[in-house]
TORTIBA-709204 format. One record per residue (C-alpha): residue in three letters; x, y, z. Coordinates in steps of 0.2 Angstrom, whole numbers, padded with zeros to 4 digits, always signed. Layout:
BEGIN
ALAXYZ
...
//
This chain:
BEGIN
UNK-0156-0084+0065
UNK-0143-0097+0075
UNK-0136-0081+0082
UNK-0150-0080+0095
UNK-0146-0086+0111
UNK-0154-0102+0114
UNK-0147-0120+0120
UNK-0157-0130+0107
UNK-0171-0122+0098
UNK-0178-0142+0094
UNK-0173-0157+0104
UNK-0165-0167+0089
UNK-0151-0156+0087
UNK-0147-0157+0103
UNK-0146-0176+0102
UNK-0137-0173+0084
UNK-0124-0161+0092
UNK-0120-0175+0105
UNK-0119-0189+0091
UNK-0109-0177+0078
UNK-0092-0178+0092
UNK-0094-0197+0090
UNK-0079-0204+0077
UNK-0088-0213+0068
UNK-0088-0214+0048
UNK-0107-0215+0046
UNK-0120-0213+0059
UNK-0134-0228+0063
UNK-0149-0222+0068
UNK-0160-0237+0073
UNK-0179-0242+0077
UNK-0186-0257+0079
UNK-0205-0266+0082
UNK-0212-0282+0083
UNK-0226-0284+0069
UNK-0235-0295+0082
UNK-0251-0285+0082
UNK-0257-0266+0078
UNK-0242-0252+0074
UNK-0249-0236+0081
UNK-0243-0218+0080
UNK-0236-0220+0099
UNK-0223-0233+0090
UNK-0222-0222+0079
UNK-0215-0211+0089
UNK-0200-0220+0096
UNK-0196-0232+0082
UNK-0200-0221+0066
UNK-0202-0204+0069
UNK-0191-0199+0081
UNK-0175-0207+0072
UNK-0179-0199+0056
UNK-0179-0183+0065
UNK-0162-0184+0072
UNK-0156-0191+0054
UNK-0160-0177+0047
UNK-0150-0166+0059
UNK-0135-0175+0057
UNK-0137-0173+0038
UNK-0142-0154+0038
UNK-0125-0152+0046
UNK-0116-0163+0034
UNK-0114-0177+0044
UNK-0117-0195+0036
UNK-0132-0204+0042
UNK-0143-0217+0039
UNK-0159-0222+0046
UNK-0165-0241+0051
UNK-0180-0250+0055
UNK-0179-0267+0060
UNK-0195-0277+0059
UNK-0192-0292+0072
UNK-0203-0304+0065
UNK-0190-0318+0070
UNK-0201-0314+0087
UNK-0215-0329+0095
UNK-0233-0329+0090
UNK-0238-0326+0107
UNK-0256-0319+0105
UNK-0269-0315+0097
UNK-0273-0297+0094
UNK-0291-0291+0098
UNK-0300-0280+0084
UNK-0297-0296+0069
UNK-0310-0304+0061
UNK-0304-0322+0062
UNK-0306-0337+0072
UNK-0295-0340+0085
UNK-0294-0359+0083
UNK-0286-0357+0068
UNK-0271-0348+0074
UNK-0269-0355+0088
UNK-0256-0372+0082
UNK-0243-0357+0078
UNK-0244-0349+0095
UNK-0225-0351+0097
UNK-0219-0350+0079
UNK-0210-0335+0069
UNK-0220-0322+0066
UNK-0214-0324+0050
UNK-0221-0342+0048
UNK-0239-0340+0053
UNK-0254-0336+0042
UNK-0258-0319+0040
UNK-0277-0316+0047
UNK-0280-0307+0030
UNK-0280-0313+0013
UNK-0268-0308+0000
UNK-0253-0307+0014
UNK-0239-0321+0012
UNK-0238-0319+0034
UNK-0245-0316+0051
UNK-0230-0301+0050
UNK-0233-0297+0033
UNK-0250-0290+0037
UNK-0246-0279+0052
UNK-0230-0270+0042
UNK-0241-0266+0028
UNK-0249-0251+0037
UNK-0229-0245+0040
UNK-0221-0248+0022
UNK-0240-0241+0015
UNK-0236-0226+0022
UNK-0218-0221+0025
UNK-0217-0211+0010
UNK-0234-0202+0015
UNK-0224-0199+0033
UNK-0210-0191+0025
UNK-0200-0207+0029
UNK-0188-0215+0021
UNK-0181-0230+0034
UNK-0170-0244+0027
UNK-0182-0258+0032
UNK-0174-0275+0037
UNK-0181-0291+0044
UNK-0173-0300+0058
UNK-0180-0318+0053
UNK-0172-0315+0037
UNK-0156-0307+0045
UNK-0155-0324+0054
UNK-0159-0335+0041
UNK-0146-0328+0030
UNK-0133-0330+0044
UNK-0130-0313+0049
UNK-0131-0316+0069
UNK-0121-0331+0067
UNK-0105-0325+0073
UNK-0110-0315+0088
UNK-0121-0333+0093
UNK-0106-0342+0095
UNK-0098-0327+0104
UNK-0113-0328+0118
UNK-0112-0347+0117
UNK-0091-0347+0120
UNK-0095-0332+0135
UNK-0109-0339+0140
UNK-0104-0342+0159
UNK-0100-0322+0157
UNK-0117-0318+0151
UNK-0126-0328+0165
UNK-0118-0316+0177
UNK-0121-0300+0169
UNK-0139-0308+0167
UNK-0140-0312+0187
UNK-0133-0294+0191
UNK-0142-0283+0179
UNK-0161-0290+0182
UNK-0159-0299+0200
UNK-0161-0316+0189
UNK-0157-0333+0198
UNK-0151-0345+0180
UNK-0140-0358+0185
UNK-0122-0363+0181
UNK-0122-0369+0162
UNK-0137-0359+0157
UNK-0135-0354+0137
UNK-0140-0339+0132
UNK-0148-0347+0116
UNK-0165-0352+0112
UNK-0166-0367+0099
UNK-0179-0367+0085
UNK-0187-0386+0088
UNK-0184-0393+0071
UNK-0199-0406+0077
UNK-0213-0393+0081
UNK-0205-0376+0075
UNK-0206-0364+0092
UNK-0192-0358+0100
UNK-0199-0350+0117
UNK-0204-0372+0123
UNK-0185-0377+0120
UNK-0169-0378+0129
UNK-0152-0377+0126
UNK-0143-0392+0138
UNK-0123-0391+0130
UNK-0114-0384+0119
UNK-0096-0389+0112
UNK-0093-0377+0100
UNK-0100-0384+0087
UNK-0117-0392+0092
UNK-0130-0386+0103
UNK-0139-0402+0113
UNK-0156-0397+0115
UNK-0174-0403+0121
UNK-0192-0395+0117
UNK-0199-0398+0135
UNK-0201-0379+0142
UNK-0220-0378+0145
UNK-0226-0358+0141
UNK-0242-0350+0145
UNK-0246-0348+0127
UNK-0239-0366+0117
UNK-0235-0381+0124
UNK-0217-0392+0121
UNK-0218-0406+0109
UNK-0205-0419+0119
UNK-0191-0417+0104
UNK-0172-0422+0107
UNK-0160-0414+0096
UNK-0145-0405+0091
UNK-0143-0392+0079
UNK-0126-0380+0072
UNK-0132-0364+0079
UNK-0132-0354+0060
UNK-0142-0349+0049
UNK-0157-0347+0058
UNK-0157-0363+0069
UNK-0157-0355+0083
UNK-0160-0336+0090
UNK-0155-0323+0105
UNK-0166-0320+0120
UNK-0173-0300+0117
UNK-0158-0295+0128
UNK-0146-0302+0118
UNK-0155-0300+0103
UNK-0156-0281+0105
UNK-0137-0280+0110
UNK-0132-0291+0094
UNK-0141-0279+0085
UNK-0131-0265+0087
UNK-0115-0273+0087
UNK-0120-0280+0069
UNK-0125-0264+0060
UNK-0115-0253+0070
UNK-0128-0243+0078
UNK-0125-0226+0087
UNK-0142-0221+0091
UNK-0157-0228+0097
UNK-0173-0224+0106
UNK-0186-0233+0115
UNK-0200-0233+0126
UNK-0197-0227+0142
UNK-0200-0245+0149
UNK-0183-0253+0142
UNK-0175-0239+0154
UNK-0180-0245+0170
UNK-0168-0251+0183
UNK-0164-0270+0177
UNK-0172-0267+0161
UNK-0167-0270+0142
UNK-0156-0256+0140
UNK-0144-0258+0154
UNK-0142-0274+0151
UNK-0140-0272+0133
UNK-0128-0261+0136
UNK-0117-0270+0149
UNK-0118-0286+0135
UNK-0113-0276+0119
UNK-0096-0267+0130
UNK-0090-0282+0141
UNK-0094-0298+0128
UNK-0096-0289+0112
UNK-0080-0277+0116
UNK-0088-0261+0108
UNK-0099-0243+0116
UNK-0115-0245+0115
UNK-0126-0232+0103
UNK-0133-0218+0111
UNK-0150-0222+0121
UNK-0164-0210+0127
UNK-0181-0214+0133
UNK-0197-0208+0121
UNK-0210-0207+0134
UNK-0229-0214+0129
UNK-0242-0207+0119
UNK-0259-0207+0126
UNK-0274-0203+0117
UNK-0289-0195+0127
UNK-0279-0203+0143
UNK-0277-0221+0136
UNK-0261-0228+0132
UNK-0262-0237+0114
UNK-0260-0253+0112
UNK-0257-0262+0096
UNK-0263-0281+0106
UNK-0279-0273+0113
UNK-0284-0266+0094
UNK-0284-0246+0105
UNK-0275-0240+0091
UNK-0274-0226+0079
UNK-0262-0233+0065
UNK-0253-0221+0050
UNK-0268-0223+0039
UNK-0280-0219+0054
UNK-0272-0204+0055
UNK-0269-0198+0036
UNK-0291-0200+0034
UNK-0293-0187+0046
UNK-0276-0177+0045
UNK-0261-0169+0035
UNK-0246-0183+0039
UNK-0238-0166+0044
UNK-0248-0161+0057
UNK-0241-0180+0065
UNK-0223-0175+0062
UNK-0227-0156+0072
UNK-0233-0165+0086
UNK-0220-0177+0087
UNK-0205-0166+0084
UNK-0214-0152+0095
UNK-0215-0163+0114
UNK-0197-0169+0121
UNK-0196-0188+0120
UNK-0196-0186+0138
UNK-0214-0180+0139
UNK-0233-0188+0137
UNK-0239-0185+0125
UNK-0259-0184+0128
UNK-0268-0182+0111
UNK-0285-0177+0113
UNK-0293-0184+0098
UNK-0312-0183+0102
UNK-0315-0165+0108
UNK-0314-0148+0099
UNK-0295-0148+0107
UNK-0288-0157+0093
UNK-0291-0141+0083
UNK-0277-0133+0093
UNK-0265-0145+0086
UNK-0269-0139+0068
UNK-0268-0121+0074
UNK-0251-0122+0082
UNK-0246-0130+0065
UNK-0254-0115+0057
UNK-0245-0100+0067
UNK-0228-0113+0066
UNK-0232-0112+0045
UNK-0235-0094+0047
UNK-0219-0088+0058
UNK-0209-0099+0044
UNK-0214-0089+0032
UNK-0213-0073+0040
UNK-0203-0058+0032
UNK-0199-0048+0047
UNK-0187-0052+0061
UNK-0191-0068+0070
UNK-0193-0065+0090
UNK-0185-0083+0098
UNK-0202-0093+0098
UNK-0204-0089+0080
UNK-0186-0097+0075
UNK-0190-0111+0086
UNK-0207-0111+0077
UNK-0201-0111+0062
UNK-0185-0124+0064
UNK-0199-0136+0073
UNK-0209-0131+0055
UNK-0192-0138+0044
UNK-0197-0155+0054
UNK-0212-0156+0051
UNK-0211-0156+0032
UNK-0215-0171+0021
UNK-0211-0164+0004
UNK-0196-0150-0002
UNK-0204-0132+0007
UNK-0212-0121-0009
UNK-0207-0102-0010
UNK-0226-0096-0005
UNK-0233-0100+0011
UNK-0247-0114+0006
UNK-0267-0109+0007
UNK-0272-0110+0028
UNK-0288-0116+0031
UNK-0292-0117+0050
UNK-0297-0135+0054
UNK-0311-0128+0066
UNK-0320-0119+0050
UNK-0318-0131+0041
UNK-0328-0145+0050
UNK-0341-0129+0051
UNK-0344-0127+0033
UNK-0345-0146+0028
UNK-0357-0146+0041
UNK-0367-0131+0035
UNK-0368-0136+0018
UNK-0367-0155+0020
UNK-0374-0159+0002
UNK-0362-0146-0007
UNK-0349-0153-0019
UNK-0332-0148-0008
UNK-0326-0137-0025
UNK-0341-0128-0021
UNK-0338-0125-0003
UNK-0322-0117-0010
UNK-0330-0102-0017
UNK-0342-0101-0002
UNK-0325-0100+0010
UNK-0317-0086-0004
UNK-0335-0077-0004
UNK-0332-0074+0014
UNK-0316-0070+0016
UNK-0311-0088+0028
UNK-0292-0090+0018
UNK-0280-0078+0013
UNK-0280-0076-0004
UNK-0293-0074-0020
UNK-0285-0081-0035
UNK-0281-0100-0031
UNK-0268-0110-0041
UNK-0272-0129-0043
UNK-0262-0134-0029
UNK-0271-0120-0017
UNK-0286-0130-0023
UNK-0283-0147-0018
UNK-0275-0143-0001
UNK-0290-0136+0003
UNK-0303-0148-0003
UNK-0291-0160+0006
UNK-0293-0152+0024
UNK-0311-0153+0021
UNK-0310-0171+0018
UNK-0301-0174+0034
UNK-0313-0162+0043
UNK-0327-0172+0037
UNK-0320-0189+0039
UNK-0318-0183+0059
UNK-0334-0178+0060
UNK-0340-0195+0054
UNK-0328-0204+0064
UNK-0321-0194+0081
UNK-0329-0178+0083
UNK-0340-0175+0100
UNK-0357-0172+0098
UNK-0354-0154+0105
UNK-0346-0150+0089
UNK-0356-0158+0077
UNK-0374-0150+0070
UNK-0387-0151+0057
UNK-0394-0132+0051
UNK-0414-0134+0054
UNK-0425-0131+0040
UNK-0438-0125+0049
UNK-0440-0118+0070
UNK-0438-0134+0079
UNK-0455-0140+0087
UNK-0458-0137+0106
UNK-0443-0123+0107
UNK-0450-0111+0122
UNK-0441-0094+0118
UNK-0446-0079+0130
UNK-0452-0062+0120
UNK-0438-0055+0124
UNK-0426-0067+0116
UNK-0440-0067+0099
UNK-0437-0049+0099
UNK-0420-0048+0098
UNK-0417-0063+0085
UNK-0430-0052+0075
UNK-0421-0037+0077
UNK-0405-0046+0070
UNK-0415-0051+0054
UNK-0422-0033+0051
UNK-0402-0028+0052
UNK-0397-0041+0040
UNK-0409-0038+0028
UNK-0407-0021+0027
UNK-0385-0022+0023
UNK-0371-0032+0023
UNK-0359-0035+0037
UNK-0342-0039+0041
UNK-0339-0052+0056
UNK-0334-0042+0069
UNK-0347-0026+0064
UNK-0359-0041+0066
UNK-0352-0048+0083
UNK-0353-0029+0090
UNK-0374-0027+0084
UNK-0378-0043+0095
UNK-0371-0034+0110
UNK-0381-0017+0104
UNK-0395-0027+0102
UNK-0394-0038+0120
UNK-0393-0019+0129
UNK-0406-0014+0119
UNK-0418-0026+0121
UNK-0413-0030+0139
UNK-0407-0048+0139
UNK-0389-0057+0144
UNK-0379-0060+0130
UNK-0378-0079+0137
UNK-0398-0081+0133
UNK-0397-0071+0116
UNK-0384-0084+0108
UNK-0393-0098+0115
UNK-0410-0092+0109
UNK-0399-0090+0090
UNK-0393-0108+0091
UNK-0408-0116+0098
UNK-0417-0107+0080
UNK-0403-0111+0070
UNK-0396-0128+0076
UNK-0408-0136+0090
UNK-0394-0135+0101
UNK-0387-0124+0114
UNK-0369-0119+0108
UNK-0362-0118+0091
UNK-0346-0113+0081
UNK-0344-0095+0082
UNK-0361-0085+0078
UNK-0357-0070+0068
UNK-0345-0081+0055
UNK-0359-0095+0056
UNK-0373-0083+0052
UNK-0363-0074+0038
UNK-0359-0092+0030
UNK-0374-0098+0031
UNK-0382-0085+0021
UNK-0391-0070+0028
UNK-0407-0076+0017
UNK-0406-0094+0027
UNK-0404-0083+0045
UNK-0417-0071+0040
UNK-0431-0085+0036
UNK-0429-0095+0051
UNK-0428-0080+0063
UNK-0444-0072+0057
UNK-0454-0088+0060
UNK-0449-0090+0077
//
């Protein structure tokens, strides 16, 4: 299979290959989000997803590895997200403050960034994920970015030029690249460092900031333990030098010109004296042309996604798109189908016996990826996400294990006898289908079977006659779908109508709508019995 010539068949071992010449006696493979608001799949796909992929090259080729996530709740309170029940006016006296140290909007959570991180730890196993998960409040608190302070404070004339150079920046002469945590009012973002002698920073809470206000406090603090923190360019760089990372992404933003990453970059080499980890961009995800955003509440979390589907199809279509490319998930339009069907044909070519072609390895490598549990001898029961929102929908008061037998009845999955396991998978896709259905599904896609001709429906004779012909054929044998599919065509010429107005007349009978899911399957599902009753009323 690694015989056939291809550069990479998926992205991650290329960035694995380039990590694995590195000299390094462990790999660090690094993520990081502020539990400020909403964590949806697009951060996923940069700060969770993304990483474990490229730790899981590395170790498939024996090379240690270890994957971090770094919750940086040390960050300001600096809004409130849309989408909460709550009152503003209570959170607003922490605007300013650790995340770490404000209320969480929820009851039951003991903060503000306790809340938001939830939906990740909840999840990670579901995902397939298995992160070391650190906190940077506590990582300060605990004095782990003590050293590398003092390091920025003793160079601090170095970093103001680096700042200047990289962003186009104007700070003055004695600037310090250090923000004190006002032991008065708490905040961080409305103080400022004045001097520093190496043991004592002089400060003063008197910076007003859109979102708090200074409270007029004098001080001086020993720059440990927590009592003060890094600007985000620092902090980032700091970061890496402390847990020795040598790999991390982020969104294509940080990469600008002047940005976060080159800055970093230049900080961690020329104050820190160490190469920088490995960077490359992961580009945004939209969904139905909107870019997500965890402040505005335009989200679609991990739990979002695992009530309408598998946590694997997530990892295909993260593993499947370079991090280079959008990603424009169409979630509210037959389209999202495809995604489970590419996941389908990827679970398919895995399994296949015969000699692979070069999509099918790539296919079934991309497949590997996409795995949450250990990959089971047998190919696991298929059950195509399109059919499946059909049936829930034809038989909406069915218990699902029911629907199982109707599906085996007419030959919609690929085996009779099902083991337990067979079972639930499948009772589990028509969950999700369902819960789509309910939540995201267009109305184009969504029906109700008629019980009875719908009232005022206008069919010309020729239409009545050929949805009458096709009950006089059903009740006379049994069909197979495509022998089905070819008698609507006979039946069209015969009759002497376009095949456009026959399949509408059937759904307008059927569903009271124009279009449907596909009409000979339908019909067959349905029950001849059901067809036959509504087409001889017409």
């Amino acid at each position: 299979m690694k015989d056939v010539e291809l550069d990479h068949y998926v992205w991650a071992d290329k960035i694995a290959e380039q990590l694995s010449k590195k000299e390094v006696k462990e790999h660090v493979i690094h993520g990081m989000w502020t539990p400020s608001g909403f964590f949806h799949i697009g951060n996923a796909r940069a700060e969770l997803l993304n990483p474990a992929f490229i730790t899981k090259s590395l170790k498939n080729r024996g090379i240690k590895a270890q994957q971090q996530f770094i919750a940086d709740d040390f960050d300001d309170f600096d809004k409130i997200p849309k989408g909460l029940d709550i009152k503003k006016e209570d959170f607003e006296p922490y605007l300013g403050k650790p995340l770490r140290e404000v209320p969480s909007p929820v009851e039951g959570y003991d903060s503000w960034a306790a809340y938001f991180l939830k939906d990740i730890k909840d999840n990670l196993e579901k995902f397939g994920l298995n992160p070391k998960v650190l906190s940077s409040y506590d990582s300060y608190k605990n004095g782990l970015y003590d050293d590398v302070i003092k390091i920025f404070l003793n160079k601090a004339e170095d970093v103001r030029k680096i700042w200047n150079d990289v962003t186009g920046a104007k700070k003055q002469k004695g600037w310090l690249p250090v923000m004190v945590v006002c032991e008065n009012c708490g905040r961080s973002a409305t103080t400022k460092a004045i001097s520093w002698d190496k043991k004592r920073i002089e400060y003063k809470c008197t910076q007003e900031r859109e979102y708090a206000k200074p409270c007029g406090h004098k001080g001086s603090i020993v720059p440990e333990k927590g009592a003060a923190k890094l600007n985000w360019r620092l902090h980032w760089a700091a970061t890496w030098f402390i847990h020795g990372v040598t790999y991390e992404s982020g969104g294509k933003d940080h990469f600008a010109a002047g940005g976060s990453v080159e800055s970093g970059q230049k900080f961690i080499k020329e104050i820190l004296g160490r190469e920088g980890p490995m960077q490359t961009p992961t580009e945004f995800l939209l969904v139905d042309n909107t870019k997500l955003s965890g402040s505005s509440g335009n989200t679609i979390s991990l739990t979002d996604w695992a009530k309408f589907a598998e946590p694997e199809l997530l990892r295909y279509m993260m593993i499947s798109y370079k991090q280079n490319t959008v990603i424009n998930f169409d979630l509210h339009s037959n389209k999202f189908f495809l995604l489970a069907d590419r996941y389908d044909k990827a679970e398919q070519a895995f399994f296949q016996k015969e000699e692979k072609n070069k999509r099918e390895v790539q296919l079934t490598e991309i497949y590997e990826f996409s795995q949450v549990k250990e990959i089971k001898e047998k190919i696991p029961m298929q059950l195509n996400y399109s059919n499946a929102a059909m049936i829930v929908q034809t038989f909406p008061n069915k218990p699902l294990g029911e629907l199982i037998d109707i599906l085996n009845t007419n030959n919609w999955i690929q085996r009779k006898t099902l083991g337990v396991s067979d079972k639930e998978k499948l009772v589990k896709r028509l969950e999700l289908a369902k819960y789509w259905l309910g939540e995201h599904a267009p109305d184009e896609v969504k029906f109700v079977v008629q019980e009875n001709v719908p009232e005022n429906l206008k069919l010309s004779e020729k239409e009545k006659e050929a949805l009458k012909l096709v009950a006089s054929l059903l009740k006379e044998k049994d069909f197979e779908q495509n022998e089905l599919f070819n008698e609507f065509y006979t039946i069209c010429e015969k009759v002497g109508i376009k095949n456009t107005d026959f399949f509408k007349a059937a759904y307008n009978v059927l569903l009271d709508k124009d279009r449907g899911p596909k009409l000979a399957p339908f019909m067959l599902t349905l029950g001849k019995e059901k067809v036959v009753d509504l087409f001889e009323k017409i």
